[in-house]
N, C-alpha and C positions, 0 to 999 in steps of 0.2 A: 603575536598574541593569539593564544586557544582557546576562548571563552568555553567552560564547563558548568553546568548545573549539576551540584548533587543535594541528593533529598533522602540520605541512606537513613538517618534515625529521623524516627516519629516527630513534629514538631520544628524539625529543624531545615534551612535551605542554606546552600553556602553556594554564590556562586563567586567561579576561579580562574584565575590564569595559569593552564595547566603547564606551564612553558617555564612558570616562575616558579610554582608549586604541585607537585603532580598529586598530592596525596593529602591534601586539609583534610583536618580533624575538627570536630567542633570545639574540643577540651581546647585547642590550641587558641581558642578566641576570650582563654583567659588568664589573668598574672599567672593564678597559680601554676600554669603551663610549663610559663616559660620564667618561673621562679625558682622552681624544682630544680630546674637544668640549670641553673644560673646565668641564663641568656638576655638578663635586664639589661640595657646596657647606660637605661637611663631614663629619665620621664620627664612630662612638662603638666602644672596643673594648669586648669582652666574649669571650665565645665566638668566635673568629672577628672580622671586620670587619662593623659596621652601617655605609653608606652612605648619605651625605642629598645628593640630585639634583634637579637641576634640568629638568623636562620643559615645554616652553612658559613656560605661565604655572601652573603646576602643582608644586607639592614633594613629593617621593617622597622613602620611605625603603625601601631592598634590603637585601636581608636573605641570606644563604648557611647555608644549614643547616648546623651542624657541632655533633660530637658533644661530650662532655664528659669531664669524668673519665678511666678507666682506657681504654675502648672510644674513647676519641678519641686516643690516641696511637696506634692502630696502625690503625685504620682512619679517623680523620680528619672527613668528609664523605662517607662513604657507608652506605647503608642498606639493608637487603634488599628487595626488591622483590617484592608479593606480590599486586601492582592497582594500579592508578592510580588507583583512588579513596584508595586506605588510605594511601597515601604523606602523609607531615608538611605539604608545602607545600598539598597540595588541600584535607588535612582543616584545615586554619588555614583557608585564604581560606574555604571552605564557611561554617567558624562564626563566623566575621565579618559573611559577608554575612549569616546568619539576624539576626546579633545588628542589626548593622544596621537591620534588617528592623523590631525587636522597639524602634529607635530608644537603645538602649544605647550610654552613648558611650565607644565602642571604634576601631581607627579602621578608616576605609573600607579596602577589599580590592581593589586597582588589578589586579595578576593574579601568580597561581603556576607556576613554571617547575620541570618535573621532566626530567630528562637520564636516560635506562636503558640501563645498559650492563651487558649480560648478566643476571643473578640481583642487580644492586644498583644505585642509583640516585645520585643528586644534587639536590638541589634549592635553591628561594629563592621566595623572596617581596614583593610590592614592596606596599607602602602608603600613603594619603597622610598626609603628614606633621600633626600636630597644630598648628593655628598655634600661638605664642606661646607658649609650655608650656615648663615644664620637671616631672622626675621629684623626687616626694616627698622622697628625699634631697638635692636638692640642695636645694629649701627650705629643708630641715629645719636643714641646716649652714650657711643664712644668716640663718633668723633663725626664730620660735616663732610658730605658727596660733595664731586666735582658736578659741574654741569652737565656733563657727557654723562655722568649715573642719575641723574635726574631726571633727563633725554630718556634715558631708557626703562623707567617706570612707567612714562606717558606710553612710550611706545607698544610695551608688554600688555595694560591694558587694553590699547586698542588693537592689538591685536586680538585680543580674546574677545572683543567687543564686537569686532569683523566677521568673528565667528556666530554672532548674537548668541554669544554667552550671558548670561546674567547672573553677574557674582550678588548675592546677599549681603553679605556683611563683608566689604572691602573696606580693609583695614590698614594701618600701620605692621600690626602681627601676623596676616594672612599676605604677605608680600614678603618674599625670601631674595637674598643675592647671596649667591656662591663664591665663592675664593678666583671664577675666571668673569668675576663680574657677570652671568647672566642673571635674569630678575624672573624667580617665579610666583604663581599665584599658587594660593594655598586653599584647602578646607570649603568645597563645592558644598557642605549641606544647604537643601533646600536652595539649590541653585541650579539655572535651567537653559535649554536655551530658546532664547526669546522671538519675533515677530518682529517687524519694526524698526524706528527710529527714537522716538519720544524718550523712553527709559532710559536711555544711555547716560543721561547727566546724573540720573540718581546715584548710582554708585562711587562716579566720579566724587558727587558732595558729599559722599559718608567719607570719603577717603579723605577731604581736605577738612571735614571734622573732626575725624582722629589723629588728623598732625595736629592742629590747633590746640588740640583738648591737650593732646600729649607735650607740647609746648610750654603751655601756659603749665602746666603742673611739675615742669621739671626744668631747672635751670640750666641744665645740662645734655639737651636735645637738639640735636643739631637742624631745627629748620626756622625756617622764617618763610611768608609770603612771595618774596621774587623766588623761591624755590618752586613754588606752584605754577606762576608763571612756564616755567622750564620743561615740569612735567609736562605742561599742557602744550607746550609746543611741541613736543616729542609725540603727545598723543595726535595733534591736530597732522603732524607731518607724517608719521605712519599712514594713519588713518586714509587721505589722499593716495598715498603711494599703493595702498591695497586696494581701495577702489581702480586707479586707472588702471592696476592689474589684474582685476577682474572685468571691468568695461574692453579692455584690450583680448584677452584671451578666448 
């Protein structure tokens, strides 16, 4: 990976992996872009619209920052501007590509586009897409993991957790497995990496809150509580195994 900064129009930063894309555009950081060409290839809402495109022979997914809750109906998509490093889209792609780096499978970081107008910005971010994958829930609501894919949720977390990553919002939806069975983590906004010991249960508990919640609301969800157990052995027996191999090394 090439990490490039360009700043060629007034207002704008896009940084990129010139390896994956040699030539971003800004126009390219929006539907209409890649509507024109007929390169949708699909979307997912949430927050905002996620976008799945088509670049060559390449799948990307764009991303538009927007805000949530109370602070996004009145201001939407925009965020104060305080550096261009500190901005959501730079500090996501940054900790992708460490994690990358660190071989955590998270997904690649194609490039981040920040827009500054005046004291507040805009942004997005584009990624490639995970082949064949789908998110934890929707498994979940088609049919029940073995133990040994349980195992490996605990595991994936702590892996990322070794890293002292700090996911935000670890979820049921931000937790992907692919067609050869590996388990990735999804969607670093406002995620960092951390200091410490203490913090590590937190994320774990939003995760066994979002199976419960999703549980309890859907008859058709394949978890129960000794499922948690499983993860958590997965996580507890990684977790050891990466310590003695950095105490040994």
């Amino acid at each position: 990976m090439a990490i490039k900064q360009w700043s060629g129009e007034p207002g704008h930063t896009i940084l990129y992996d010139d390896t994956l894309w040699p030539s971003p555009s800004t126009a390219a950081f929006t539907a209409d872009f890649w509507e024109s060409r007929d390169l949708i290839t699909g979307q997912a809402a949430g927050r905002g619209t996620t976008l799945f495109i088509q670049h060559d022979e390449q799948q990307w997914v764009l991303r538009h920052y927007q805000r949530g809750g109370l602070p996004g109906k009145v201001l939407q998509d925009q965020y104060l501007f305080t550096g261009i490093e500190a901005t959501r889209a730079i500090r996501e792609f940054r900790l992708l590509h460490l994690m990358r780096e660190k071989d955590l499978a998270v997904p690649t970081p194609v490039a981040a586009h920040v827009s500054r107008s005046g004291l507040a910005y805009r942004a997005d971010l584009i990624t490639a897409m995970i082949p064949n994958s789908a998110d934890l829930h929707q498994v979940l609501c088609q049919r029940a993991l073995s133990d040994n894919e349980w195992f490996t949720v605990g595991a994936a977390i702590a892996r990322l957790q070794h890293a002292q990553v700090y996911h935000h919002d670890l979820n049921v939806r931000n937790i992907m497995r692919d067609d050869e069975g590996t388990i990735w983590i999804i969607d670093f906004d406002r995620c960092y990496v951390r200091r410490g010991l203490r913090w590590k249960g937190k994320p774990l508990a939003r995760l066994l809150r979002s199976l419960r919640k999703e549980a309890a609301r859907n008859t058709d969800f394949h978890y129960a509580d000794e499922n948690w157990a499983t993860i958590m052995d997965g996580y507890i027996e990684t977790q050891s195994e990466l310590t003695l191999q950095r105490t040994s090394s």
